[in-house]
Biotite code that builds the C-alpha atoms (Angstrom):
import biotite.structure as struc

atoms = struc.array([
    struc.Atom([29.402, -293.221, -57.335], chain_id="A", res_id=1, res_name="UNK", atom_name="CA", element="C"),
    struc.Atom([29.839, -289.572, -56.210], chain_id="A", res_id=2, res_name="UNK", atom_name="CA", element="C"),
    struc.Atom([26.764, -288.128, -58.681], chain_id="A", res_id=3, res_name="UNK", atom_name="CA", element="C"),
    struc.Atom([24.665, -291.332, -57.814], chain_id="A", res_id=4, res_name="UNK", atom_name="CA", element="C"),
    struc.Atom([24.911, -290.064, -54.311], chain_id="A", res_id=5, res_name="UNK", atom_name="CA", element="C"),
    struc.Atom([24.082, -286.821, -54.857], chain_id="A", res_id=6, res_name="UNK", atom_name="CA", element="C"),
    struc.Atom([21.016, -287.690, -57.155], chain_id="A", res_id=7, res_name="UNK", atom_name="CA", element="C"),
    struc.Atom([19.751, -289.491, -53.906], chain_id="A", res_id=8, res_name="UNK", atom_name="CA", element="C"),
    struc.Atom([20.241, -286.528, -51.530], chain_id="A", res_id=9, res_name="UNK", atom_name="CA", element="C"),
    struc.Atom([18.855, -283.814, -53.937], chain_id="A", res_id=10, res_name="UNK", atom_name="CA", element="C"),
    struc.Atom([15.701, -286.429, -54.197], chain_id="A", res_id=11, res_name="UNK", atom_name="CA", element="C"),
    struc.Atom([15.344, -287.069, -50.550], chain_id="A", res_id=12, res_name="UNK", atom_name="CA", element="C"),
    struc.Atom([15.729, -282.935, -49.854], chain_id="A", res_id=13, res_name="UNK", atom_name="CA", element="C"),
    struc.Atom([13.326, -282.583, -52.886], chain_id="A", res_id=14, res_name="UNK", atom_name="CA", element="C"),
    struc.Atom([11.050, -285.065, -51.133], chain_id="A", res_id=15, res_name="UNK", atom_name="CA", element="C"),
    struc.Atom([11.515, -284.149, -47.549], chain_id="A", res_id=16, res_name="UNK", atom_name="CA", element="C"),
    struc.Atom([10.581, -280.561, -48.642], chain_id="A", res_id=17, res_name="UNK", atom_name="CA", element="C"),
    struc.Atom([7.159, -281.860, -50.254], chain_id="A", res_id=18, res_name="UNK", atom_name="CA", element="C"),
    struc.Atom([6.146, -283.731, -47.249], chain_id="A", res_id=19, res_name="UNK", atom_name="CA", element="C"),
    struc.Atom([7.014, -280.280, -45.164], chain_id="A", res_id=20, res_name="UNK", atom_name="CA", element="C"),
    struc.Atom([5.000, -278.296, -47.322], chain_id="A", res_id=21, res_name="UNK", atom_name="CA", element="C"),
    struc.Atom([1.917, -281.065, -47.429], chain_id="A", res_id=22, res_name="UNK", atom_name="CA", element="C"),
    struc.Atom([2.307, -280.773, -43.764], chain_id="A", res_id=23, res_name="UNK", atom_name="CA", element="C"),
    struc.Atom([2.115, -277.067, -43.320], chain_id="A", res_id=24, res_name="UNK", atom_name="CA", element="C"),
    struc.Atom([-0.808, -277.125, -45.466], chain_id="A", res_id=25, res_name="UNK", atom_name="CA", element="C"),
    struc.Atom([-2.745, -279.827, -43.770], chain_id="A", res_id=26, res_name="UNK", atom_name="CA", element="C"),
    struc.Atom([-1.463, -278.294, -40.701], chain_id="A", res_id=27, res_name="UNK", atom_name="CA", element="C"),
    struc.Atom([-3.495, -274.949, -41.561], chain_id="A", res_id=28, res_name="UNK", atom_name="CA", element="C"),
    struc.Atom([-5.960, -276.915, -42.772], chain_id="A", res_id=29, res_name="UNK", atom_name="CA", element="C"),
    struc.Atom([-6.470, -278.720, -39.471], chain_id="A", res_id=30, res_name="UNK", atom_name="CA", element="C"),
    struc.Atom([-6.513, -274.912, -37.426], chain_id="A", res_id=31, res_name="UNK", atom_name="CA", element="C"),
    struc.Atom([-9.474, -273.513, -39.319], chain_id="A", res_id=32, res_name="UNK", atom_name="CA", element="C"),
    struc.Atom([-11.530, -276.713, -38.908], chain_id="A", res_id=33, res_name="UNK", atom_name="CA", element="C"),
    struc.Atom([-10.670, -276.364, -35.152], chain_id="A", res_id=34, res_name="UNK", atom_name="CA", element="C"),
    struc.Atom([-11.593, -272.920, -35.392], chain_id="A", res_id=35, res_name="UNK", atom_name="CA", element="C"),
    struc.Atom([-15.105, -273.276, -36.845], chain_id="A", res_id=36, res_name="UNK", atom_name="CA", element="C"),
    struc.Atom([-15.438, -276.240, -34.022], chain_id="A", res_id=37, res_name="UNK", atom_name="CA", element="C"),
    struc.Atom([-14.593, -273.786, -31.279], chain_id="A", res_id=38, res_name="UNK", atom_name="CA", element="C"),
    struc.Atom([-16.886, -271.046, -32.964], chain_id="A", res_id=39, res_name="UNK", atom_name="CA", element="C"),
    struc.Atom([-19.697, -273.141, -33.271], chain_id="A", res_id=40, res_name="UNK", atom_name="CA", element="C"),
    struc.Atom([-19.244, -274.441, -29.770], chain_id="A", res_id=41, res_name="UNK", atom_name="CA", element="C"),
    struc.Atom([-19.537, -270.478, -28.702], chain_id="A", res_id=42, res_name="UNK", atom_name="CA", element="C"),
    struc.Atom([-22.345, -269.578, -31.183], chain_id="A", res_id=43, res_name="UNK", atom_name="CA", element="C"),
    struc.Atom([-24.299, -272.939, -29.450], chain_id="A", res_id=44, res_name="UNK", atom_name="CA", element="C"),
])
């Protein structure tokens, strides 16, 4: 029972830290689109 558990929780932490990092990077991702937006919007 007790490694069962802790096979879960080291998957969901494992997991939990992929989705943070796919977040971060989309998250970046999303800022430099805005940022060519907002340049283009000054350049026009």
């Amino acid at each position: 029972m007790f490694p069962e558990t802790f096979h879960l929780r080291s998957f969901i932490s494992a997991l939990s830290a992929f989705v943070n990092l796919a977040a971060n990077r989309c998250y970046k991702i999303r800022m430099s689109f805005c940022y060519v937006i907002i340049q283009l919007l000054v350049y026009f």
